[in-house]
C-alpha positions as CSV (number, residue, x, y, z in Angstrom):
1,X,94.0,105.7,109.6
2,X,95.3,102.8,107.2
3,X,95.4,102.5,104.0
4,X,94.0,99.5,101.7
5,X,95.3,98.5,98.2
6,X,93.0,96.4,96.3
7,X,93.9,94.4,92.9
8,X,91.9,92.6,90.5
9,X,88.5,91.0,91.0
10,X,88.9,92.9,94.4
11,X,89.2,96.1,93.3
12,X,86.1,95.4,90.7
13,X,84.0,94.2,93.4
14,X,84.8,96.8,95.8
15,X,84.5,99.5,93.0
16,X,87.8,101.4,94.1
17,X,91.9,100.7,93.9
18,X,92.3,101.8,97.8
19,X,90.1,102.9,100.7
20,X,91.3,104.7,103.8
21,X,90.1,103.2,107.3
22,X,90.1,104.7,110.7
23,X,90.7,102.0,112.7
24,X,92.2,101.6,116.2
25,X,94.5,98.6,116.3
26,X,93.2,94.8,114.7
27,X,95.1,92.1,113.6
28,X,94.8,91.3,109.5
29,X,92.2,88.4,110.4
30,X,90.2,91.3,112.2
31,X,90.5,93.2,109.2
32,X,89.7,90.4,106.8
33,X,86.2,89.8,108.6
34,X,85.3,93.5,108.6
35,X,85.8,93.6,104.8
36,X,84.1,90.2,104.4
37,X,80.8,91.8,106.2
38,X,80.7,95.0,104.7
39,X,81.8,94.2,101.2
40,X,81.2,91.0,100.8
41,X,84.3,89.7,99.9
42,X,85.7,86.2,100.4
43,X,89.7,86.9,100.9
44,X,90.2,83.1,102.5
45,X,93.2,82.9,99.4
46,X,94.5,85.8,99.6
47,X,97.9,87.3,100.4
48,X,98.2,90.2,102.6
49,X,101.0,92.1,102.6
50,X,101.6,95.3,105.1
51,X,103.6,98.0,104.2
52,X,104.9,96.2,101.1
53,X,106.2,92.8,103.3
54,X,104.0,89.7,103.5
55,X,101.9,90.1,106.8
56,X,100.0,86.6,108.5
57,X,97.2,87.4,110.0
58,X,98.0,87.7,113.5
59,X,100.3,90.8,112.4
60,X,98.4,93.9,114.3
61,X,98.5,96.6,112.3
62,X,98.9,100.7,113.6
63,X,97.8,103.9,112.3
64,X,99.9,104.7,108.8
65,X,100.4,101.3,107.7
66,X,99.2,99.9,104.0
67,X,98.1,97.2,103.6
68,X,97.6,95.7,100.1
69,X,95.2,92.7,99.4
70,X,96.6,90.5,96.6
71,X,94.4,87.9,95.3
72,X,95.8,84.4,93.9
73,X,97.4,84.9,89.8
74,X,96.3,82.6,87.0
75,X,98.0,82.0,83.9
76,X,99.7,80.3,81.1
């Protein structure tokens, strides 16, 4: 099981701050495609960071990690 952290316009579109996933191992792009089909959500600009340290996407990720989906910051 992993857990997801989402901020945001994420966490509005998804409705909830974190989901937990049962998941055997994927990479991050693996798991960016399976959120992008069942939630709809584009996460192209995105940072991803596993277990509080920035992950690329070809980082696999394992049973207990967390991984927290931080969408791009706008301001003055």
């Amino acid at each position: 099981m992993i857990t997801l952290l989402f901020f945001a316009y994420l966490k509005e579109t998804i409705g909830k701050e974190r989901l937990q996933l049962g998941i055997s191992a994927m990479t991050v792009k693996e798991l960016k495609q399976h959120l992008a089909s069942d939630y709809g959500l584009d996460l192209q600009h995105v940072m991803v960071a596993v277990n509080e340290e920035y992950a690329a996407d070809d980082r696999v990720l394992q049973a207990g990690d967390i991984v927290a989906f931080i969408p791009p910051v706008s301001g003055g």
